[in-house]
MARSEBA-111242 format. One record per residue (C-alpha): x negated, y, z. Coordinates in steps of 0.02 Angstrom, whole numbers, padded with zeros to 5 digits, always signed. Layout:
BEGIN
XYZ/...
% end
This chain:
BEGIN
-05221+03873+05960/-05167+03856+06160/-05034+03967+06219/-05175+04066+06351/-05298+04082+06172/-05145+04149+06061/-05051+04272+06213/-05071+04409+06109/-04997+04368+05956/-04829+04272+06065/-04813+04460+06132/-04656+04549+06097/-04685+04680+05979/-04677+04872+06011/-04630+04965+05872/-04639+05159+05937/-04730+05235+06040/-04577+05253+06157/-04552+05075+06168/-04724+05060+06236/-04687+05134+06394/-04544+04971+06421/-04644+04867+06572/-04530+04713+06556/-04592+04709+06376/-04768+04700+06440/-04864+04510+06501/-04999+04462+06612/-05156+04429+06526/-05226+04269+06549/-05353+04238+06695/-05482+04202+06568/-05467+04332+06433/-05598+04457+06445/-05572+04654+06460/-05702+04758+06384/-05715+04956+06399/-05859+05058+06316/-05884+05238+06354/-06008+05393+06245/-06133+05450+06372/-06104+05633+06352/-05982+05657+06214/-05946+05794+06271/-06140+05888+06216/-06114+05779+06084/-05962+05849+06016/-06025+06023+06070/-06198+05998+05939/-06041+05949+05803/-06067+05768+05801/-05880+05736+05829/-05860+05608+05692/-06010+05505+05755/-05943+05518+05899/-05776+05432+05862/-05841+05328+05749/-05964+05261+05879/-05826+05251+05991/-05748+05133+05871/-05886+05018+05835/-05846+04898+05968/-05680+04882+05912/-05740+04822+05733/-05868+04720+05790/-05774+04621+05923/-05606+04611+05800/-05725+04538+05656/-05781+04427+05779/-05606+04347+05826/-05529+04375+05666/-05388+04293+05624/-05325+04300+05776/-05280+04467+05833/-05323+04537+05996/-05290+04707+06092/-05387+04850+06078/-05368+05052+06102/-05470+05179+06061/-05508+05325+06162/-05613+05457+06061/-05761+05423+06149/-05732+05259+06217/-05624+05095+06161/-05553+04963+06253/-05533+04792+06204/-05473+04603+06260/-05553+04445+06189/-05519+04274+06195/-05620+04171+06322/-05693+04056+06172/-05789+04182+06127/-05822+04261+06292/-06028+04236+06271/-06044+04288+06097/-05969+04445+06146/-06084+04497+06269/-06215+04487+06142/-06107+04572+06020/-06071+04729+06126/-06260+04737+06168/-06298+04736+05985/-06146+04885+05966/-06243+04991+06097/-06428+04946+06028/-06366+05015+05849/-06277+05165+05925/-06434+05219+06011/-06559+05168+05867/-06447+05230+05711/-06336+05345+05802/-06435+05447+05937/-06296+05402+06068/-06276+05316+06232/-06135+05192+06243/-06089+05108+06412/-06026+04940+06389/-05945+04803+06509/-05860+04628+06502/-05776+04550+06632/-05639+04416+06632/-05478+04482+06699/-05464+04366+06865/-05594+04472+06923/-05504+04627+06902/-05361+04532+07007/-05492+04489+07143/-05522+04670+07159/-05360+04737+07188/-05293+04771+07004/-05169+04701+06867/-05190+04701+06678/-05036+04702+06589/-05037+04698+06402/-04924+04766+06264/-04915+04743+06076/-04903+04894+05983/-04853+04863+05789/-04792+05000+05715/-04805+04893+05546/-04795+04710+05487/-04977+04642+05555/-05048+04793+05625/-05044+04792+05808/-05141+04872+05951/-05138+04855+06097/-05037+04947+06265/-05108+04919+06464/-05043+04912+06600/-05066+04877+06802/-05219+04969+06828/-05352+04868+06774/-05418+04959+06627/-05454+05116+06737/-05541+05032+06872/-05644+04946+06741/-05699+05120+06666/-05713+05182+06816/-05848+05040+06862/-05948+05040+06720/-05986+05247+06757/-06048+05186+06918/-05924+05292+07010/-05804+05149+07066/-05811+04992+07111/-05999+04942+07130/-05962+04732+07127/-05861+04757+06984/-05989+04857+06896/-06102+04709+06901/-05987+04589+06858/-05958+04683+06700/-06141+04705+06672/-06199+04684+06477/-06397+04649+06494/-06506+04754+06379/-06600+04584+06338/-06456+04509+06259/-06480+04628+06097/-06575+04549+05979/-06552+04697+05865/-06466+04591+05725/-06339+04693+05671/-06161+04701+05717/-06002+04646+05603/-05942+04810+05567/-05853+04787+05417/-05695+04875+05366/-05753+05036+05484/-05755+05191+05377/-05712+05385+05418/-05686+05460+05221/-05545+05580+05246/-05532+05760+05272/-05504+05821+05448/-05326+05835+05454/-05248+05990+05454/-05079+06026+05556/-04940+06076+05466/-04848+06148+05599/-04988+06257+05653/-05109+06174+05804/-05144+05984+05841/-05116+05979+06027/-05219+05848+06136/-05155+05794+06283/-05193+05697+06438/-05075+05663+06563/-05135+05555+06723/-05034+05484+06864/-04874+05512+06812/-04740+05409+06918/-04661+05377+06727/-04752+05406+06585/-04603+05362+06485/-04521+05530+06542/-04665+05633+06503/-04665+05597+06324/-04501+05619+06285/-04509+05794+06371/-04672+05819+06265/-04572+05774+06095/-04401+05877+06144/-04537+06038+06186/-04635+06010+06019/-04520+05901+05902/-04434+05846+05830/-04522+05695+05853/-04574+05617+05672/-04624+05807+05628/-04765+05794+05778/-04867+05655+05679/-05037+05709+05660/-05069+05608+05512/-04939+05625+05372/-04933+05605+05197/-04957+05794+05192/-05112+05804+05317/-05204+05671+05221/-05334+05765+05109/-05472+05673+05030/-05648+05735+04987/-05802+05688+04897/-05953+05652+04968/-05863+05635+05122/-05913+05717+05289/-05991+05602+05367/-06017+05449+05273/-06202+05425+05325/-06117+05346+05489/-06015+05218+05364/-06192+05195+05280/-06289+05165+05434/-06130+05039+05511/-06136+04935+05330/-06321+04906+05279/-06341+04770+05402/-06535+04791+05423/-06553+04835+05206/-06645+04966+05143/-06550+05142+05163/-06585+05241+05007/-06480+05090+04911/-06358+05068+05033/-06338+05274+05013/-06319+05266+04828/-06181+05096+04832/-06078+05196+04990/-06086+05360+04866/-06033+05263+04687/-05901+05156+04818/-05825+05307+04901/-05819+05426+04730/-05747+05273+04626/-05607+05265+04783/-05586+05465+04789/-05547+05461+04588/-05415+05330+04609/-05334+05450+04754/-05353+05607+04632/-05272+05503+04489/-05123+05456+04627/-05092+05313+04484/-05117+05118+04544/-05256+05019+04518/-05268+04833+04510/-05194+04793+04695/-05241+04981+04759/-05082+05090+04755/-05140+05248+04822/-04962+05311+04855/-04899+05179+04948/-05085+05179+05024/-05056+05361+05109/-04862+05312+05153/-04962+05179+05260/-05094+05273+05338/-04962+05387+05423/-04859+05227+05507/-05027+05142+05556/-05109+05262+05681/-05142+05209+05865/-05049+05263+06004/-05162+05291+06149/-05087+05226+06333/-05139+05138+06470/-05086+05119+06669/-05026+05297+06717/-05122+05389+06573/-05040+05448+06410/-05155+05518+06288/-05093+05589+06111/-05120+05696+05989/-04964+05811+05927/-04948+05924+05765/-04865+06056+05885/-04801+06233+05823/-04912+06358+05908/-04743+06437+05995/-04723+06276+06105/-04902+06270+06167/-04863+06388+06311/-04692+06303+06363/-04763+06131+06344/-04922+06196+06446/-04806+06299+06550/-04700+06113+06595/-04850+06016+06621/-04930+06153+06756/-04768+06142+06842/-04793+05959+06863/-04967+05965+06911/-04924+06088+07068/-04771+05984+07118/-04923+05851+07132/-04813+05751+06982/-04972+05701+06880/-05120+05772+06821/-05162+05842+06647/-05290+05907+06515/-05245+06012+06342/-05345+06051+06182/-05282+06164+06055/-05377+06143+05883/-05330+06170+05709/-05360+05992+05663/-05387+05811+05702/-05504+05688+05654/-05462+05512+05592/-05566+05322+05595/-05523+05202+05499/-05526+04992+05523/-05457+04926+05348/-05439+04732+05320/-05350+04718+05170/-05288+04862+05073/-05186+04769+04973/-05096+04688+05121/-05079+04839+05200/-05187+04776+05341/-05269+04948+05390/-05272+05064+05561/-05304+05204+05607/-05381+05294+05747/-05332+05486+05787/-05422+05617+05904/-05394+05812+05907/-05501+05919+05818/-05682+05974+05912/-05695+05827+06026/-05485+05819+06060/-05481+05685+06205/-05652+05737+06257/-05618+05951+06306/-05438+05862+06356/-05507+05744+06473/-05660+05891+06535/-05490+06003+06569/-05415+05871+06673/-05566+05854+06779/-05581+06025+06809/-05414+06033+06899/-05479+05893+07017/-05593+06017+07099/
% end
């Protein structure tokens, strides 16, 4: 593997969230790597008919597939709630075109959703004006995601909702043609626990754009709601498993791979009650050690961040909601940044496992009742 092909895995490694915010830890992408962004098409009425886990699990999708399809080598990627974004390799630049088309087919076929999806190779985010810097996230041995920077990932997004740049837009274009409707490489994507429940009484989303340094705003964020390993939404304690779990016809739909569903129900059901006893039990089980399993799950959740946008979800006593929304208005009306909250009893988690044994597993976290989506809604109400 070439140095360009293997950039993300030479990447320093970033192993809190506050070293993400280090630029001199971050590289240039490659000319010829590929970003990808996909985005819901209303998540937010979505979310509002209670489809929140399809919703992030949808979100998610493209992730999975376009990981499987570059596996071993690892490449970034960031979820968003409703929306991911990813880099791939330029070998397999074509493939995932057809790939993400596939991903968008299935959501709308199996999942009732509209996902926007675009591709473009990074120098032509340079061309138009932007930079895409990368970071690599690890927060444990062999699970990394990844951290942007430079301003390419937003004008991307922005592109592909047809509100931006219009030549971009087309660049990035995935053509409906290009899904043959064979199924997407999904495999490892499940959502089987609980919602997680805050133990310090509200999970706080937040959304903070345009800050001059994000860096800053996070550690205010953790000093008003810490201290700071306490504000984990996912945590040994938070991690509740049920059976059936809620949900788990999206895990059916993203596994049968074109079988017939009433079997692929039954082996998801037998799978996920034969995986729930083991957790009851708490005792291990040929390479599964549930214990050390749930000690896992709490280190290997994302950390969402990109250009001037932080995005995270905090288990937040309910007395520092109004300073910490009290500090962030202040901000916004000294023009500082802008910002969106959402205050919900829980948050919801997506999973991407590998190899349990390995402890090759992420996680993906959003706030309860559409978290990232109400947060971002709040933030564009204060631009009019």
């Amino acid at each position: 593997m070439d140095a360009a092909s293997g950039f993300f895995a030479a990447l320093p490694l970033l192993a809190t969230p506050r070293d993400t915010f280090d630029p001199a830890r971050h590289c240039r992408a490659p000319d010829d790597w590929c970003l990808v962004v996909t985005d819901i098409v209303d998540s937010t009425g979505a979310i509002a008919a209670g489809r929140h886990k399809t919703v992030n699990f949808v979100a998610a999708m493209a992730i999975a597939a376009l990981r499987n399809l570059c596996a071993p080598e690892p490449i970034p990627f960031l979820f968003g709630g409703d929306g991911a974004v990813v880099m791939v390799p330029p070998r397999v630049a074509v493939e995932a075109r057809a790939v993400l088309a596939r991903v968008r087919g299935l959501a709308a076929r199996d999942y009732g959703l509209g996902l926007r999806v675009g591709l473009v190779p990074v120098a032509d985010i340079r061309r138009c004006g932007a930079e895409v810097l990368v970071g690599r996230f690890e927060p444990s041995p062999g699970n990394s995601f990844g951290v942007f920077l430079g301003g390419g990932v937003g004008l991307l997004e922005d592109a592909i909702r047809g509100r931006g740049n219009a030549e971009l837009g087309a660049l990035a274009a995935v053509p409906e043609r290009l899904d043959d409707r064979q199924p997407p490489d999904l495999s490892g994507l499940s959502c089987r626990w609980d919602a997680l429940r805050s133990q310090r009484g509200c999970m706080l989303t937040v959304i903070v754009q345009g800050a001059p340094d994000p860096g800053a705003v996070y550690a205010a964020l953790m000093q008003l709601a810490g201290p700071e390993p306490a504000t984990r939404p996912v945590s040994v304690g938070t991690l509740r498993a049920r059976w059936p779990p809620t949900g788990f016809m999206n895990e059916v739909r993203a596994r049968r791979r074109g079988g017939w569903l009433p079997l692929w129900v039954a082996w998801v059901l037998l799978e996920t009650l034969l995986a729930w006893i083991v957790i009851r039990i708490g005792r291990p089980v040929g390479g599964f050690d549930p214990a050390r399993y749930r000690r896992e799950i709490a280190a290997n959740t994302d950390f969402c961040k990109h250009d001037q946008t932080l995005c995270c979800v905090i288990d937040c006593p309910l007395g520092a909601v109004d300073g910490i929304r009290a500090w962030l208005d202040a901000g916004a009306a000294n023009g500082a940044w802008r910002h969106g909250l959402h205050v919900s009893e829980t948050a919801l988690m997506t999973c991407l496992v590998t190899n349990t044994p390995d402890g090759l597993h992420v996680h993906f976290v959003d706030g309860g009742g559409g978290g990232y989506t109400q947060a971002a809604k709040a933030l564009k109400a204060r631009r009019t």
